[in-house]
GUKOL-31390 format. One record per atom (N, C-alpha, C): residue in three letters; y, x, z. Coordinates in steps of 0.05 Angstrom, whole numbers, always signed. Atoms other than C-alpha are relative to their C-alpha. Example, Ala and Ser with C-alpha at 12.3 -4.5 7.8 and 13.67 -1.06 7.14 Angstrom:
BEGIN
<aa = Ala py = -24 px = +18 pz = +0>
<aa = Ala py = -90 px = +246 pz = +156>
<aa = Ala py = +24 px = +18 pz = +0>
<aa = Ser py = -24 px = -16 pz = -1>
<aa = Ser py = -21 px = +273 pz = +143>
<aa = Ser py = +22 px = -15 pz = +14>
//
This chain:
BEGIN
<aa = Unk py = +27 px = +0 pz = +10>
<aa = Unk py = -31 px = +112 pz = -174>
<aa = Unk py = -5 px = +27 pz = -14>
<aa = Unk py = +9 px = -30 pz = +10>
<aa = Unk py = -65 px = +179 pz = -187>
<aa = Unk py = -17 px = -5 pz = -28>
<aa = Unk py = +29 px = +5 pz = +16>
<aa = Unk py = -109 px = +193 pz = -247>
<aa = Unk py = -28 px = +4 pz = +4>
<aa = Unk py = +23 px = -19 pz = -11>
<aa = Unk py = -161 px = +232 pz = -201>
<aa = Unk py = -10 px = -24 pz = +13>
<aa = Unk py = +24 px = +17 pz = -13>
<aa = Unk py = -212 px = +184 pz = -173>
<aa = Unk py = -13 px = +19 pz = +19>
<aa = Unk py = +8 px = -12 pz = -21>
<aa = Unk py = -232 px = +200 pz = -108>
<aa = Unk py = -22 px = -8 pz = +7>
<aa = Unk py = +29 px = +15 pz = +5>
<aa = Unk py = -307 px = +194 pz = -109>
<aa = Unk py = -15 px = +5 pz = +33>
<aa = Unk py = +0 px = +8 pz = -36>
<aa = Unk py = -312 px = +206 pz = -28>
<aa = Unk py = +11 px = -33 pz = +8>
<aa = Unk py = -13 px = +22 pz = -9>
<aa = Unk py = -269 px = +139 pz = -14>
<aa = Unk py = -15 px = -13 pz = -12>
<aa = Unk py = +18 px = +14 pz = +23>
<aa = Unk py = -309 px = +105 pz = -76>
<aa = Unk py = -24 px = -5 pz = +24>
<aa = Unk py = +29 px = +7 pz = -12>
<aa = Unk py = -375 px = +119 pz = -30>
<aa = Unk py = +4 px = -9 pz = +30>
<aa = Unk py = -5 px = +9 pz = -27>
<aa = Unk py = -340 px = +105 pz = +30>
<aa = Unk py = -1 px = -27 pz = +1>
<aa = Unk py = -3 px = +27 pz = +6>
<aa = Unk py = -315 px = +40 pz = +9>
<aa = Unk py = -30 px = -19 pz = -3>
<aa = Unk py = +19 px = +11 pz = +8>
<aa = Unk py = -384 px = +27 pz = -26>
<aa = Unk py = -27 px = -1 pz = +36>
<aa = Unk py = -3 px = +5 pz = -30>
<aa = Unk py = -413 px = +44 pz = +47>
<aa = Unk py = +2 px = -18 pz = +20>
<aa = Unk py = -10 px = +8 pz = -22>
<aa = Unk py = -374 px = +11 pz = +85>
<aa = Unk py = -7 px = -44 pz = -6>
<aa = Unk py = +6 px = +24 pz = +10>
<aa = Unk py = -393 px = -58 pz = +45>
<aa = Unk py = -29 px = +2 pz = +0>
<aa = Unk py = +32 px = +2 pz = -11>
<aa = Unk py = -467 px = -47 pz = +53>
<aa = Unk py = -2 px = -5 pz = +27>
<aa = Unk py = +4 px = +17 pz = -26>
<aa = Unk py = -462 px = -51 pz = +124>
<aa = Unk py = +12 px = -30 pz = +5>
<aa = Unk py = -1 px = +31 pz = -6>
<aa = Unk py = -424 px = -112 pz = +130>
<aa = Unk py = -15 px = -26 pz = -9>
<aa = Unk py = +20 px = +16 pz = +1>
<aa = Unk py = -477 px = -143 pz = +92>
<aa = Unk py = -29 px = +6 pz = +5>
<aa = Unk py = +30 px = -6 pz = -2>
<aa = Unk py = -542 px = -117 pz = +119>
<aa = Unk py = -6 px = -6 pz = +29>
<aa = Unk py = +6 px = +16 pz = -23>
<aa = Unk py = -565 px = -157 pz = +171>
<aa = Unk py = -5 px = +16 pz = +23>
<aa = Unk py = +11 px = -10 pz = -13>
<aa = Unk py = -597 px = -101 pz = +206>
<aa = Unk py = +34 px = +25 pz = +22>
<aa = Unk py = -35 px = -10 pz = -6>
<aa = Unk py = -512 px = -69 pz = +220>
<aa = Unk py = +9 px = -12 pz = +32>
<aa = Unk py = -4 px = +1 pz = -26>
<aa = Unk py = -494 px = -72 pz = +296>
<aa = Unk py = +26 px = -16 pz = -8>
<aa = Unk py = -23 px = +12 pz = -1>
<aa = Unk py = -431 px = -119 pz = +319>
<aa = Unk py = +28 px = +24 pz = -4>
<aa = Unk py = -31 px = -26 pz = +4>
<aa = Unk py = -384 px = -51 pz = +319>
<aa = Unk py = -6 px = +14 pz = -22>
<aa = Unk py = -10 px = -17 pz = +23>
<aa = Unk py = -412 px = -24 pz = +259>
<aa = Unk py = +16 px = -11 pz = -14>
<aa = Unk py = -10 px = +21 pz = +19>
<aa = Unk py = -398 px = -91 pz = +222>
<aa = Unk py = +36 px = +5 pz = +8>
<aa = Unk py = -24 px = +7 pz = -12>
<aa = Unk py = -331 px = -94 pz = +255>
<aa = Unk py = +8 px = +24 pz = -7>
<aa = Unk py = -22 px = -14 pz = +10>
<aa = Unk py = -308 px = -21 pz = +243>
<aa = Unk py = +0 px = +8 pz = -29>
<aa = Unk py = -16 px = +3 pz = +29>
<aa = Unk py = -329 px = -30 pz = +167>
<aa = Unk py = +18 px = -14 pz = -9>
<aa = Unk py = -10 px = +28 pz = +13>
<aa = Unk py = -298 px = -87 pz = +162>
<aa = Unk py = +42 px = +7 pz = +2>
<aa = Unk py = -22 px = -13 pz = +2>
<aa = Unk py = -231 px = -47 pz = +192>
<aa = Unk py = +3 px = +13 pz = -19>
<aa = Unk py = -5 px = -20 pz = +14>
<aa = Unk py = -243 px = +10 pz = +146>
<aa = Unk py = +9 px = -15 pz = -29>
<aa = Unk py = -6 px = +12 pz = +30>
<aa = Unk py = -245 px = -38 pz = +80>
<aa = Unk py = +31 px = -19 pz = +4>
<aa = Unk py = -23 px = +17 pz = +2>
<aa = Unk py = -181 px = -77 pz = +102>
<aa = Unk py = +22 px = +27 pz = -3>
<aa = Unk py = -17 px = -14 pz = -1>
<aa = Unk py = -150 px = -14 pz = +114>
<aa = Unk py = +7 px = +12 pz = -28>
<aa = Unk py = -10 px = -15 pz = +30>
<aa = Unk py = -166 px = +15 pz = +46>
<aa = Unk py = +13 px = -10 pz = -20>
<aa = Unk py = -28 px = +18 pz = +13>
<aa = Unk py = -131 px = -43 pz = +13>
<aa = Unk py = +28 px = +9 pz = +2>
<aa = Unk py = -26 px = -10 pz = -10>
<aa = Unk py = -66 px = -18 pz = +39>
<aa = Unk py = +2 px = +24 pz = -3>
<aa = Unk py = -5 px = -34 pz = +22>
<aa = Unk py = -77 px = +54 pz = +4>
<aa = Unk py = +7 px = -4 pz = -20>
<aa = Unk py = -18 px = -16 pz = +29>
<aa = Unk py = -30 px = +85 pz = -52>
<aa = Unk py = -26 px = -17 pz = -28>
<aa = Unk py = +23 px = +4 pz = +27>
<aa = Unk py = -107 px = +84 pz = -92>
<aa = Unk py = -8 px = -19 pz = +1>
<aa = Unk py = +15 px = +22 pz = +4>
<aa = Unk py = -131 px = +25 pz = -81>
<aa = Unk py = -6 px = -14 pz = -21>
<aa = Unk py = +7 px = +9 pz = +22>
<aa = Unk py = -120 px = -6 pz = -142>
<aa = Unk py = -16 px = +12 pz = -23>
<aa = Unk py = +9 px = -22 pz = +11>
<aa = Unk py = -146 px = +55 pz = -175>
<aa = Unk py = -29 px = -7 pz = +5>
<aa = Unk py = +26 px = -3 pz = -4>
<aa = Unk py = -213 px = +44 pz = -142>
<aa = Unk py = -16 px = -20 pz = -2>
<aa = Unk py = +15 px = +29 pz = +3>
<aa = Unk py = -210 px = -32 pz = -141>
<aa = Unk py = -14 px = +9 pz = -38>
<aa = Unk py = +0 px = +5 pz = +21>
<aa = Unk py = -212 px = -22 pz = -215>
<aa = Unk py = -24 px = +17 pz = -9>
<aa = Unk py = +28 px = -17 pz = +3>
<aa = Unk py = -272 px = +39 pz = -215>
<aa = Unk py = -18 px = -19 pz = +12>
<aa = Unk py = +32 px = +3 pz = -13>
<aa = Unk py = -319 px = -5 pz = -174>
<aa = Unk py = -4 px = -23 pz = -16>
<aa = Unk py = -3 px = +19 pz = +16>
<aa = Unk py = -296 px = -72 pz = -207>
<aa = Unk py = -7 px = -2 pz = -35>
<aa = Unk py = +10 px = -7 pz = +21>
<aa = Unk py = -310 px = -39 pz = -278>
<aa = Unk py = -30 px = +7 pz = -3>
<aa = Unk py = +24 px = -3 pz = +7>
<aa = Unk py = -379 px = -18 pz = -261>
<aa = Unk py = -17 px = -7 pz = +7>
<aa = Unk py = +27 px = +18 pz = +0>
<aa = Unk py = -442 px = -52 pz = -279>
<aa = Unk py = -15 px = -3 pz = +22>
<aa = Unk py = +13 px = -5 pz = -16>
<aa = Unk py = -474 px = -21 pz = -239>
<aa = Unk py = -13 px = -6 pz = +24>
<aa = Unk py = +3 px = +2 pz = -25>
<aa = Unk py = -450 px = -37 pz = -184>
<aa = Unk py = -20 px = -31 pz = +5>
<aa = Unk py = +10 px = +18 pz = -16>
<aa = Unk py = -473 px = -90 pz = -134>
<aa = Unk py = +11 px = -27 pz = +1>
<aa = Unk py = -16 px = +33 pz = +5>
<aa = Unk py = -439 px = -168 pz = -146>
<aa = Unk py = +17 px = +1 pz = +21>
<aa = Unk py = -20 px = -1 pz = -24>
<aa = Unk py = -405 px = -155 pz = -70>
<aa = Unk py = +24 px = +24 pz = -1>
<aa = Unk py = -12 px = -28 pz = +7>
<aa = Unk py = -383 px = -83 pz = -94>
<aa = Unk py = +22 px = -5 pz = -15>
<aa = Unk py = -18 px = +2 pz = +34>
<aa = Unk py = -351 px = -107 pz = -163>
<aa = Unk py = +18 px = -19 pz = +10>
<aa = Unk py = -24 px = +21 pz = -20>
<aa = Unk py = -318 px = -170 pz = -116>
<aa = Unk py = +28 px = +9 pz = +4>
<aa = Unk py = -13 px = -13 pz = -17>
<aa = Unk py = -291 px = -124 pz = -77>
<aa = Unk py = +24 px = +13 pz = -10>
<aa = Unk py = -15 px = -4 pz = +19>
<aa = Unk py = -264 px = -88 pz = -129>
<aa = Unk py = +24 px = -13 pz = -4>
<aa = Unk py = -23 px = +20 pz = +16>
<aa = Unk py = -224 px = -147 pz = -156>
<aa = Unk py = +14 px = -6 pz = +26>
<aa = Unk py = -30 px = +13 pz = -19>
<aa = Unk py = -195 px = -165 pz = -83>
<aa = Unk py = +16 px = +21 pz = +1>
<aa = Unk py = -18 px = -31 pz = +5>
<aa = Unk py = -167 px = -85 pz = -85>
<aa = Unk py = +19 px = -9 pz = -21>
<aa = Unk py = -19 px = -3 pz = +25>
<aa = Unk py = -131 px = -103 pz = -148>
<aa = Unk py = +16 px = -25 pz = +12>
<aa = Unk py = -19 px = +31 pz = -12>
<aa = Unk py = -108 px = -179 pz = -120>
<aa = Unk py = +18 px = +4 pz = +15>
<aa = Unk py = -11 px = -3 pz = -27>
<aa = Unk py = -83 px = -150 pz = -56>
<aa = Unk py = +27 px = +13 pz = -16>
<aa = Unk py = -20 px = -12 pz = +24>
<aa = Unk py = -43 px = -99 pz = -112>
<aa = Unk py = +18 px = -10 pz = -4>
<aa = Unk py = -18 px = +23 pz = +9>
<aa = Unk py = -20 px = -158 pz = -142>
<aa = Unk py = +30 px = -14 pz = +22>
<aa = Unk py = -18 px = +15 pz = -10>
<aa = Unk py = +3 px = -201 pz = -90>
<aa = Unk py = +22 px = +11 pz = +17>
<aa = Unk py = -21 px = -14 pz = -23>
<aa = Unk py = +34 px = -149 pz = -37>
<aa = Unk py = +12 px = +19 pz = -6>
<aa = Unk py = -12 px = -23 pz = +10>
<aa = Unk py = +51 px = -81 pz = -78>
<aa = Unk py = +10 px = +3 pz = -26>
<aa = Unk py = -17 px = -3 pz = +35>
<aa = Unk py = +77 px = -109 pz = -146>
<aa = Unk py = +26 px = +17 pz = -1>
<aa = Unk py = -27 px = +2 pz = +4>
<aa = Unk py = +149 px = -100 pz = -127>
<aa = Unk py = +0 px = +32 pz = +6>
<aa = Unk py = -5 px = -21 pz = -16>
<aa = Unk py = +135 px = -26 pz = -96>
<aa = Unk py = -6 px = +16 pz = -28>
<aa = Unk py = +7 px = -12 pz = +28>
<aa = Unk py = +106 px = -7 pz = -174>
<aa = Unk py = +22 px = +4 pz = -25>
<aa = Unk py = -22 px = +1 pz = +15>
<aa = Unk py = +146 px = +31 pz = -214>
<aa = Unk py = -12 px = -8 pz = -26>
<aa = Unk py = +5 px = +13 pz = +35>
<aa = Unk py = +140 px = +17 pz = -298>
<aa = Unk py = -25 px = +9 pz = -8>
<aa = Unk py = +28 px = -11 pz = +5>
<aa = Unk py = +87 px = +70 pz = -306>
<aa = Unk py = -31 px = -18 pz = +19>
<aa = Unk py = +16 px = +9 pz = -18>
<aa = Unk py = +47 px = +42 pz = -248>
<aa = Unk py = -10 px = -27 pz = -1>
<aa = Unk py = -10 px = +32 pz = +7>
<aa = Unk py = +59 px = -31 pz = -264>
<aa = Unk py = -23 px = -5 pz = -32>
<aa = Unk py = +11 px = -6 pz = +23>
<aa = Unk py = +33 px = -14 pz = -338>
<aa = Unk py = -32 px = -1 pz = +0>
<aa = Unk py = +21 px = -4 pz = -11>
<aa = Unk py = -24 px = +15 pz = -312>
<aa = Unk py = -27 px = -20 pz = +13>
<aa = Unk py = +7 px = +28 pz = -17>
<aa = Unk py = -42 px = -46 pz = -263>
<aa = Unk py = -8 px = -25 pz = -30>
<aa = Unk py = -8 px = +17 pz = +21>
<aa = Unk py = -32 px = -89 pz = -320>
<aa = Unk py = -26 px = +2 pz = -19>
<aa = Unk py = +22 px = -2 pz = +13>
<aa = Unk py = -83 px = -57 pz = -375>
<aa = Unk py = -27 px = +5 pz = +14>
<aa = Unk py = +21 px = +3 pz = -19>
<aa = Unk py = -137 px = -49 pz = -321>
<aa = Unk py = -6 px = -28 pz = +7>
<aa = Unk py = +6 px = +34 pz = -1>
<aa = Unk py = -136 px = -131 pz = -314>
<aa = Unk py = -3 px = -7 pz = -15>
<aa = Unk py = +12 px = +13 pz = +27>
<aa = Unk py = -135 px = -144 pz = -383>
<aa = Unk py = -18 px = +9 pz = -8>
<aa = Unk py = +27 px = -14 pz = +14>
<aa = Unk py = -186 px = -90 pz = -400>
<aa = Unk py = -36 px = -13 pz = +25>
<aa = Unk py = +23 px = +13 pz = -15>
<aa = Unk py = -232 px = -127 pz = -341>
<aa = Unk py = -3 px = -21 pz = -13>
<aa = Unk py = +1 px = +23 pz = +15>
<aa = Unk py = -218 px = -188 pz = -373>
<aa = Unk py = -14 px = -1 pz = -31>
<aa = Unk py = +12 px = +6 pz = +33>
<aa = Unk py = -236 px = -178 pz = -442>
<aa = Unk py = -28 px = +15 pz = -4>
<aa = Unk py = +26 px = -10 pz = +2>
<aa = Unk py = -300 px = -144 pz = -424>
<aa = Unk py = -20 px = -21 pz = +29>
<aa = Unk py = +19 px = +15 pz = -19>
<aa = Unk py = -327 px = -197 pz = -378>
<aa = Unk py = -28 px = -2 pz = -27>
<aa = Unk py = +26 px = +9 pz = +20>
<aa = Unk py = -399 px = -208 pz = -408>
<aa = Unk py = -11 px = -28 pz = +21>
<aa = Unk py = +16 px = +20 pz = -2>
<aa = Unk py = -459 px = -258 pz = -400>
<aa = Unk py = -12 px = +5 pz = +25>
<aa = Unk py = +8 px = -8 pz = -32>
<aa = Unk py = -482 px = -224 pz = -349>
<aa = Unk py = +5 px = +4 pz = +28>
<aa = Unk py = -19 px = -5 pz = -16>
<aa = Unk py = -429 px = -214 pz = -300>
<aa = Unk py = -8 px = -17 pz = +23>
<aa = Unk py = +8 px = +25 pz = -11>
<aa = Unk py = -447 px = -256 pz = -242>
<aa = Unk py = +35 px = -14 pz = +4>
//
């Protein structure tokens, strides 16, 4: 996990989740966002980015989701591949989501 946020993939990702929900999205667009977001799960950053889109307000309720399955996927398939620093890392990014859930959050 880098410290540099890659704000290309960020809009890619964010992208690539507007088409799969906008009705107006052809059967191959839907289908090759829907590749591109499985694939980006399975990047080095992912958790990195789950945790930028998943932290902000901003975003969109499907966006901030999304977010959190980036970090899940983290969890369940790349724990063991994280060294101490990385692990650490993973770690205060879940609690720091956690302890800032608000009222608003959907």
């Amino acid at each position: 996990m880098t410290s540099q946020i890659d704000g290309d993939r960020l809009s890619q990702i964010t992208q690539a989740l507007e088409a799969t929900y906008d009705a107006r999205s052809t059967n191959d667009t839907r289908r090759a966002a829907l590749e591109f977001l499985d694939s980006a799960k399975k990047q080095p950053d992912a958790p990195q980015h789950g945790y930028s889109l998943a932290s902000d307000p901003s975003q969109q309720p499907a966006i901030r989701h999304f977010g959190l399955s980036l970090l899940e996927f983290a969890l369940r398939y790349r724990w063991e591949d994280y060294g101490q620093n990385e692990a650490d890392t993973l770690r205060s990014w879940i609690l720091n989501l956690a302890q800032n859930v608000s009222a608003s959050d959907p």
